[in-house]
Backbone as a ProteinNet text record, in pm:
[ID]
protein_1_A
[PRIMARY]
XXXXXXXXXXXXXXXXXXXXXXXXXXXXXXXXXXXXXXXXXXXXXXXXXXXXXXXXXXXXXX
[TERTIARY]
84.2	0	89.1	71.8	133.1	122.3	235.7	273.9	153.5	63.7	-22.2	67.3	105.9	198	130.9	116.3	84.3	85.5	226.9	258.8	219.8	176.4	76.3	-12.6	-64.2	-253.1	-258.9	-163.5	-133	-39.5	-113.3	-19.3	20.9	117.6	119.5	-44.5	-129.8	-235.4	-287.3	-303.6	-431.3	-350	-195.8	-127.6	-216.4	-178.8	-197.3	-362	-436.2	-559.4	-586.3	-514.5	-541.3	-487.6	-388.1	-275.1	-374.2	-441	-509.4	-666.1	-751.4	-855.5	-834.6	-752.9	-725.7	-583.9	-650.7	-528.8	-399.2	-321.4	-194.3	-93.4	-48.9	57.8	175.7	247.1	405.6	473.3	456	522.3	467.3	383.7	294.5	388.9	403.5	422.7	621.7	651.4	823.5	829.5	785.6	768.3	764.6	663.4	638.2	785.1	827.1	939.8	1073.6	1104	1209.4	1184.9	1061.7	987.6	1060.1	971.4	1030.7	1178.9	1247.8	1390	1468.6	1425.5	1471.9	1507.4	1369.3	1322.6	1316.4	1414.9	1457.2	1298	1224.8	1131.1	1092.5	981.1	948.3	1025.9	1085.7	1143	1002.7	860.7	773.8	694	660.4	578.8	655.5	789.7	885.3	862.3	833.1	780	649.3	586.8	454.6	460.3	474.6	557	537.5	694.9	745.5	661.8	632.2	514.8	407	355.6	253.5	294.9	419.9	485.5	478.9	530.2	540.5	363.5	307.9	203.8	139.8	151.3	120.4	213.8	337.4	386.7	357.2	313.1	256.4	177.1	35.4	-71.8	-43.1	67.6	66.1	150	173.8	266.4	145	66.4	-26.2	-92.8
-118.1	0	124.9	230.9	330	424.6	459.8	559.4	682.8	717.7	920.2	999.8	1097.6	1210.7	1294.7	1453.3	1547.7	1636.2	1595.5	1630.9	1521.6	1409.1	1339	1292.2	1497.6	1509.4	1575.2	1653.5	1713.6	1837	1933.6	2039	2127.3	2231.4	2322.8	2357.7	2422.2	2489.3	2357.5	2233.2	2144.4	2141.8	2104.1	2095.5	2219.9	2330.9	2474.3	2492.9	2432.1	2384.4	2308.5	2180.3	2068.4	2158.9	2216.3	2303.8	2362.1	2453.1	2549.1	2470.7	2381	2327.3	2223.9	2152.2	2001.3	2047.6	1971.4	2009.7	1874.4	1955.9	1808	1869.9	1763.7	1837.4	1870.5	1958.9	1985.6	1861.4	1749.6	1625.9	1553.9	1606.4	1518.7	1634.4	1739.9	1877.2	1810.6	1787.6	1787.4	1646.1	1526.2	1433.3	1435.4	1539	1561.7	1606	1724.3	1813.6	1720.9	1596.9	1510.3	1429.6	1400.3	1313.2	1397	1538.1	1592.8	1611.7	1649	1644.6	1515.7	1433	1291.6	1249.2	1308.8	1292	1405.2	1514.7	1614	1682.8	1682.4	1702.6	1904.5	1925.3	2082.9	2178.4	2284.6	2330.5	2429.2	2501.8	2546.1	2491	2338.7	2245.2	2244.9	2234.6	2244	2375.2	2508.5	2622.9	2669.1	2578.9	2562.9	2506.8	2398.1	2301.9	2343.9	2491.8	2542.5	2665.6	2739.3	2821.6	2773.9	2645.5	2603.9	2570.4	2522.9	2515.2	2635.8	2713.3	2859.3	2897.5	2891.6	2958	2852.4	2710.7	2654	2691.6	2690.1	2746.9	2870.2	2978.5	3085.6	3108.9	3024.1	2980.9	2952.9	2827	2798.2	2862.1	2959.4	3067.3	3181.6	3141.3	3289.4	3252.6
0	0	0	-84.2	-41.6	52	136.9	188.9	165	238.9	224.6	225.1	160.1	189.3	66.7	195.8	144.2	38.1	-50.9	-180.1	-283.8	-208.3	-355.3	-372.6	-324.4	-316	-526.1	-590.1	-647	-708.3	-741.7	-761.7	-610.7	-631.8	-502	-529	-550.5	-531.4	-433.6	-535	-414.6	-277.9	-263.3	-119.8	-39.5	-108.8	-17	50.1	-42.3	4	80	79.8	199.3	337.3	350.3	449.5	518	470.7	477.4	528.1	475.3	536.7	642.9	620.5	735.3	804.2	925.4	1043.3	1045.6	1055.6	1055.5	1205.5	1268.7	1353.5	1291.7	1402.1	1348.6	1318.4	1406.9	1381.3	1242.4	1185.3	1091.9	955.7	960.5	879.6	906.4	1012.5	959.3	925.6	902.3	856.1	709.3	659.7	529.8	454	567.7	490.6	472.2	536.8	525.5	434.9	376.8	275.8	114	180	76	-14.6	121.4	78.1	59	76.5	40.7	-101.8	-144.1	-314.3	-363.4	-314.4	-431	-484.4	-423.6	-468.3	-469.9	-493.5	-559.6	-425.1	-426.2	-301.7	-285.1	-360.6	-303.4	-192	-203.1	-166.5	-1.7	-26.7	118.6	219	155.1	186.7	205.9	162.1	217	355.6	371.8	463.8	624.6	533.7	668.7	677.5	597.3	692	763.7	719.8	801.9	933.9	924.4	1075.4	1133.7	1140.1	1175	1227.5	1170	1209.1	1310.1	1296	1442.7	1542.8	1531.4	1660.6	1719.7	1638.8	1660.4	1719.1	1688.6	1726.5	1865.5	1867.7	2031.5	2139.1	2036.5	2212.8	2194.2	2163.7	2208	2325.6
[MASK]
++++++++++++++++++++++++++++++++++++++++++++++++++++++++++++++

């Protein structure tokens, strides 16, 4: 069975959409980003990634 990972929902637009409607943890979000860099893969999709990180940590020091 394959592996779910967030970059092969589609293009950056559908990722930025899933990001943006469904909740994932930071641990679920740096999982992705090592996935990513493994396989050389899109460096936007990686920046998506990490802002979504960012703004949960944000979220949780407020």
């Amino acid at each position: 069975m394959k592996e779910y990972r967030i970059s092969n929902m589609g293009n950056v637009d559908d990722i930025r959409c899933t990001l943006k409607h469904c909740s994932f943890t930071v641990n679920e979000l740096t999982s992705e980003i090592d996935y990513e860099k493994q396989n050389k893969n899109c460096s936007s999709v990686i920046n998506l990634l990490e802002m979504r990180i960012r703004k949960l940590n944000e979220n949780k020091s407020k």
